[in-house]
C-alpha positions in Angstrom: -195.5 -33.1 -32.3 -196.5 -29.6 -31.5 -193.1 -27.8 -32.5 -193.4 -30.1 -35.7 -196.6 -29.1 -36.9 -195.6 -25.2 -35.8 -192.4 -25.7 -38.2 -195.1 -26.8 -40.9 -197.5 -24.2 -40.8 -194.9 -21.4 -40.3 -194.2 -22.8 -44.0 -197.8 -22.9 -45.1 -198.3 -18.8 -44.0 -195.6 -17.8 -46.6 -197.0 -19.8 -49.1 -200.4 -18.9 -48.8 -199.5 -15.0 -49.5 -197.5 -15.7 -52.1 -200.5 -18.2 -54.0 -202.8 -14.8 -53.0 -200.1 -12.7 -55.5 -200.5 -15.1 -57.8 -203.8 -15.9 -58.0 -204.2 -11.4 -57.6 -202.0 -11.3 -60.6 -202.1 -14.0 -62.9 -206.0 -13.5 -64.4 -205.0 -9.6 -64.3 -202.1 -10.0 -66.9 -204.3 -11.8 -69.4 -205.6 -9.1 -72.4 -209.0 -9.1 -72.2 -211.4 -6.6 -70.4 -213.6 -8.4 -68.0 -216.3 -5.5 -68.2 -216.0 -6.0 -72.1 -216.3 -9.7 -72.0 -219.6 -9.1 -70.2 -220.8 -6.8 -72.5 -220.5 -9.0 -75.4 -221.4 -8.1 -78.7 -223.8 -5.2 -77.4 -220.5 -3.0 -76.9 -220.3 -0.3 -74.6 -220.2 3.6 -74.4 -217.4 4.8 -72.6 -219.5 6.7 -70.2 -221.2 3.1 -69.5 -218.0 1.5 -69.5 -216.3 3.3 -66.8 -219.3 3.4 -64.5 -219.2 -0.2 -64.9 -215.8 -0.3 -63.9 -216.2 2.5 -60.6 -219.2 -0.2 -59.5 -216.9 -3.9 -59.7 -213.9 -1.6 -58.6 -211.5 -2.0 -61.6 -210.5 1.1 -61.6 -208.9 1.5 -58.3 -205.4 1.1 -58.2 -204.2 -2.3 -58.1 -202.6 -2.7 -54.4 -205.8 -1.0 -52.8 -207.8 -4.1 -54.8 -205.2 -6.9 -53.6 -205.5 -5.5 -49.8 -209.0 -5.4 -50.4 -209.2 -9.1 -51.6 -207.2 -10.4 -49.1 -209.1 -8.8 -46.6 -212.1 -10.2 -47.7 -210.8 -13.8 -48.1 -209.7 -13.5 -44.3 -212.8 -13.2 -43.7 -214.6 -16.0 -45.3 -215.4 -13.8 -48.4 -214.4 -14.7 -51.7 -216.6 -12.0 -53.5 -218.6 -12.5 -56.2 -218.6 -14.0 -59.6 -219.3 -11.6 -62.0 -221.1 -14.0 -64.9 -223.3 -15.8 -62.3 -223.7 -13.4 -59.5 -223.2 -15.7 -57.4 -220.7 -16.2 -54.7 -217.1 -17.8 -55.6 -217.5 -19.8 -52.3 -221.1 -21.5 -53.0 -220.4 -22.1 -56.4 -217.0 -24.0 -55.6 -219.0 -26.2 -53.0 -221.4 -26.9 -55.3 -219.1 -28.2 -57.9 -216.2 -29.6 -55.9 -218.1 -32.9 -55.6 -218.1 -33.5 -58.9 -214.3 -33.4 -58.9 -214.1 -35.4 -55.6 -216.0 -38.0 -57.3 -213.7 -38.3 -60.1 -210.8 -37.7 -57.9 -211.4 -40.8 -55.4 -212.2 -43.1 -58.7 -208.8 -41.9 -59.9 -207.1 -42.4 -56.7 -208.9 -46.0 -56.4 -208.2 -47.4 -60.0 -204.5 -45.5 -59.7 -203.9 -47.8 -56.5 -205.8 -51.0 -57.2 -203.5 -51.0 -60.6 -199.9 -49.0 -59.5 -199.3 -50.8 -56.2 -199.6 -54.4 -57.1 -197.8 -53.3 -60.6 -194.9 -52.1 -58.7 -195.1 -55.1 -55.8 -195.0 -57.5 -58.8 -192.2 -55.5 -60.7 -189.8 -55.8 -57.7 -190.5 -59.4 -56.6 -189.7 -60.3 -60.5 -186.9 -58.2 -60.7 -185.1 -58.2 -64.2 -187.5 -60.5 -66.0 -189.6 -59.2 -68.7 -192.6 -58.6 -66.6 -190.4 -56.0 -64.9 -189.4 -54.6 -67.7 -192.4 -54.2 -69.7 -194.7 -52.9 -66.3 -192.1 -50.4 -65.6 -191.9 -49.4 -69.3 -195.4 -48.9 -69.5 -195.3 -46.5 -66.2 -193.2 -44.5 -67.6 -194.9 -43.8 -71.1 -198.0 -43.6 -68.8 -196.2 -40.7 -66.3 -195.1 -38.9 -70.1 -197.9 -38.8 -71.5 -199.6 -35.6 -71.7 -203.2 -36.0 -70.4 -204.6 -33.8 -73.2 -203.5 -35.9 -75.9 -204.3 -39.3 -74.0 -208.0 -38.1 -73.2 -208.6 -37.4 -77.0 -207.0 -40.4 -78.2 -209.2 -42.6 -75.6 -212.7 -40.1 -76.8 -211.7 -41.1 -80.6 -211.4 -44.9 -79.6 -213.9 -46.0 -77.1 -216.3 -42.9 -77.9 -216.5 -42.1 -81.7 -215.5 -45.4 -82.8 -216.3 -48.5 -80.5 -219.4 -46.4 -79.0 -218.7 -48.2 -75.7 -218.6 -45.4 -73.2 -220.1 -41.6 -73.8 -218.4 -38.7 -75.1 -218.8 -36.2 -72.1 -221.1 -35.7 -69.3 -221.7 -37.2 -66.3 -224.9 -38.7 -67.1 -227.2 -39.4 -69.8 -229.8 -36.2 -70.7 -232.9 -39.0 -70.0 -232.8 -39.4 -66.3 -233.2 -36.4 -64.4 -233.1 -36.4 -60.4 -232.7 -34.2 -57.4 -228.7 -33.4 -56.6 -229.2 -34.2 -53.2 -225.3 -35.0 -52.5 -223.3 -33.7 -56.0 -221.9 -37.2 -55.9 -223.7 -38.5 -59.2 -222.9 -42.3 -58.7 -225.2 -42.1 -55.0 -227.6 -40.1 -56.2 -228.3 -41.9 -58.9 -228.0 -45.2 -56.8 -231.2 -43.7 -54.6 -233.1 -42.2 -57.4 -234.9 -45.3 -58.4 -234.2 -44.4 -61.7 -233.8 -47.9 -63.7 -230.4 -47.9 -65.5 -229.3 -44.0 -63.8 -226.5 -45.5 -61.8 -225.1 -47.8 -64.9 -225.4 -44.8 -67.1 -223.4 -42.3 -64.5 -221.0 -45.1 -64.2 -220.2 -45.1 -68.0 -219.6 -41.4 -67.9 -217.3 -42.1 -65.2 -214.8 -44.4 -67.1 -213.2 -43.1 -69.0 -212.1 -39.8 -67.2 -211.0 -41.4 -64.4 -208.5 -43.5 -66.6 -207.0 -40.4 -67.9 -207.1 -38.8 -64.3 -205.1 -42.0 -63.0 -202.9 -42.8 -65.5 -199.8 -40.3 -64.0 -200.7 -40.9 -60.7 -200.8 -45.2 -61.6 -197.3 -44.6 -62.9 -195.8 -42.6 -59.8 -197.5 -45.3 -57.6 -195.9 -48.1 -59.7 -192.2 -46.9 -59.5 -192.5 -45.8 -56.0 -194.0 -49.2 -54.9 -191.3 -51.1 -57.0 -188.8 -49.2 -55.4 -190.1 -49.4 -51.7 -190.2 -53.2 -52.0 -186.7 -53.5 -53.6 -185.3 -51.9 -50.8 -187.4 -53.8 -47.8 -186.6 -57.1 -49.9 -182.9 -56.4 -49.3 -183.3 -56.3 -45.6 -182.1 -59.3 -42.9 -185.3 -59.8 -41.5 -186.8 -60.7 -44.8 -183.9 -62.9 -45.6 -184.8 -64.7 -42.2 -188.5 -65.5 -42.8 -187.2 -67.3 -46.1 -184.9 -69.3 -44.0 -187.5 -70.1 -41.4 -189.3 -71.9 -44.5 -192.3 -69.4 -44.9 -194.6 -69.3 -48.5 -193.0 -66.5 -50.7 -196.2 -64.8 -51.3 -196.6 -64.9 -47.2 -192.9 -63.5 -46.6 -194.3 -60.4 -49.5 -197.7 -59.8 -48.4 -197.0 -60.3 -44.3 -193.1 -58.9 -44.0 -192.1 -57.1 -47.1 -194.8 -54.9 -48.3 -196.3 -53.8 -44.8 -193.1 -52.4 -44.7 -192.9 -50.8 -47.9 -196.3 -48.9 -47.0 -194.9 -45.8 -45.3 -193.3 -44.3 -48.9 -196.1 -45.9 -50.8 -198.7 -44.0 -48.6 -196.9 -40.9 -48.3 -196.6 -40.5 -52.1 -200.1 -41.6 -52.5 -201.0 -38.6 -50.5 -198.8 -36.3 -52.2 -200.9 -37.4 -55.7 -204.2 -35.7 -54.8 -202.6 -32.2 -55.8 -201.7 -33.8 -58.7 -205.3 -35.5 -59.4 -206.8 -31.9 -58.5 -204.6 -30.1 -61.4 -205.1 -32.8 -63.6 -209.1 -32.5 -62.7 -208.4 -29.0 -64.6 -207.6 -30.9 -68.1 -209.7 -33.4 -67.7 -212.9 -32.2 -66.5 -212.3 -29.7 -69.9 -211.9 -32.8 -72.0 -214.7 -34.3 -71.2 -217.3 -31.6 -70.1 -217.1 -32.6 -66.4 -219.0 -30.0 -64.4 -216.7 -30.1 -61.7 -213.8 -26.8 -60.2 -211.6 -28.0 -63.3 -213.8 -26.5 -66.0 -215.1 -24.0 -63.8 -212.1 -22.7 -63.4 -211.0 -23.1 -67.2 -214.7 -20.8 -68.4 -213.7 -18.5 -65.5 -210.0 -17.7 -67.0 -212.1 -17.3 -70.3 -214.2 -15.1 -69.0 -211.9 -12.7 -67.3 -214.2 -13.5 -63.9 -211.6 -12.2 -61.6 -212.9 -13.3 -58.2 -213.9 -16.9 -59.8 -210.1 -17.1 -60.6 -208.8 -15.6 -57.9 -211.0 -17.4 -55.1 -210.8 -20.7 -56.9 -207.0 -20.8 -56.9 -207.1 -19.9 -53.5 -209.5 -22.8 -52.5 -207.8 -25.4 -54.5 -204.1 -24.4 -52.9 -205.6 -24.2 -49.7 -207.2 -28.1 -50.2 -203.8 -29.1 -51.6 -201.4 -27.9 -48.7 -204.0 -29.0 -46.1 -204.1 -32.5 -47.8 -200.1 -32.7 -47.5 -200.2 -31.4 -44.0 -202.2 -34.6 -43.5 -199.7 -36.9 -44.8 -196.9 -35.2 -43.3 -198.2 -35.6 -39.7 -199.4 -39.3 -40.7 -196.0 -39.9 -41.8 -194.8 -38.5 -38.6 -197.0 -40.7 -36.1 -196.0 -43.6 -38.2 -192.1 -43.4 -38.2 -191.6 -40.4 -34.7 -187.9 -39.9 -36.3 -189.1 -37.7 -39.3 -191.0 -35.1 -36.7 -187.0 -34.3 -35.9 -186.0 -33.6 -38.9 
């Protein structure tokens, strides 16, 4: 298990530096001027303008500021942002709730729906149930979450006026943010009608969060099971005169949990780069629109810690389910 998990971080290293390039890079190649952008419509005089830049340290050459960053990132520094003054690090912890929240209600409603979808699917093979569930997964996995988020706004927003438009909760109730999770703290604020109203604001973005990651989960569970269905020992708890649903629910689909899991782990980077669409959509105050504002802005250490962080979650999250994959079934670790 040790050389295994070795192999897998001599991997992660390499990547790491390379998301540090990017992240470096990518806000820097943008047009804009991030001193200008602060400046506004006040302008600047070039005099003022270059002291501003001596004092963030724009104008140092480019590889000492990369070194620099790196070297501060090593050490648990991820500067400043320069809109808020505050720094990167406390301003992602105080957010990332918010995106966890919305993140584990898209994970739940993408599992609840996409693995009993796809166990259904397979055990009906070829009817139209199959057909239709697996058709809907995949217009589900197509569908750009941009265009499905307006579409369900329009609906169930402007014109049913079931759920809100954005938010996370309704401007009336007010309450301490004790945890950043908004469905418990509104739970304990004693606030009659808080939690329903936090729970409406929840809906519909965790639909659009969950609709890629319900389709994945529906195909790969369809597929697991078709394959465990195949097997002898499935064919011999028929013969032994068990229930159907008992030979699916006891034999096949315990079975079919090892891919099911390992893909469901391997979603949450998708959920958290979804979060970035989403969370715009719908005003969520959570990393996603943080990070979006913080492009806009030209707040290079927002950007350029924030990418870092949300890499750094990913690749530690499918470290997880790489070693969980490995104490389940011993024969991947020698791979």
């Amino acid at each position: 298990m040790i050389r295994f998990l070795l192999r897998k971080l001599a991997v992660i290293v390499p990547v790491l530096i390379g998301i540090t390039i990017v992240s470096f890079g990518f806000v820097r190649i943008l047009p804009g001027d991030p001193v200008m952008l602060m400046a506004g419509e006040r302008g600047l005089t070039p005099e003022r303008h270059a002291e501003m830049m001596a004092q963030f340290g724009f104008d140092r050459p480019l590889p000492v500021q990369y070194l620099d960053f790196v070297a501060s990132a090593l050490g648990g520094d991820l500067g400043q942002s320069l809109v808020s003054k505050k720094p990167v690090l406390a301003e992602f912890l105080t957010l990332f709730p918010a995106t966890v929240e919305l993140g584990l209600c898209a994970v739940l409603l993408a599992t609840l729906i996409g693995v009993p979808l796809g166990v259904l699917a397979a055990v009906k093979r070829g009817s139209w149930f199959d057909q239709l569930s697996m058709g809907i997964a995949l217009t589900g996995y197509s569908m750009p979450i941009f265009w499905w988020g307006l579409l369900l706004v329009i609906l169930f927003s402007g014109t049913l006026g079931w759920t809100p438009v954005s938010g996370r909760i309704a401007l009336q109730y007010y309450f301490p943010d004790a945890t950043g999770f908004m469905l418990y703290d509104a739970a304990v604020s004693g606030q009659k009608g808080a939690f329903v109203s936090a729970l409406r604001h929840l809906i519909l973005p965790s639909i659009v969060l969950a609709t890629i990651p319900m389709a994945v989960l529906a195909r790969q569970s369809r597929s697991a099971m078709l394959e465990v269905l195949g097997e002898d020992y499935v064919r011999t708890a028929r013969s032994r005169g068990l229930s159907p649903w008992r030979v699916i629910c006891l034999h096949a689909f315990r079975n079919a949990l090892i891919p099911i899991v390992t893909t469901l782990g391997l979603q949450i980077g998708g959920i958290l780069t979804g979060a970035i669409l989403t969370e715009t959509i719908f005003s969520w105050p959570g990393i996603g629109k943080w990070m979006v504002d913080s492009i806009a802005r030209r707040d290079y250490p927002v950007v350029q810690g924030g990418l870092l962080l949300i890499a750094g979650i990913v690749m530690a999250v499918n470290l997880l389910v790489d070693v969980l994959y490995a104490l389940i079934n011993p024969r991947i670790r020698h791979k």
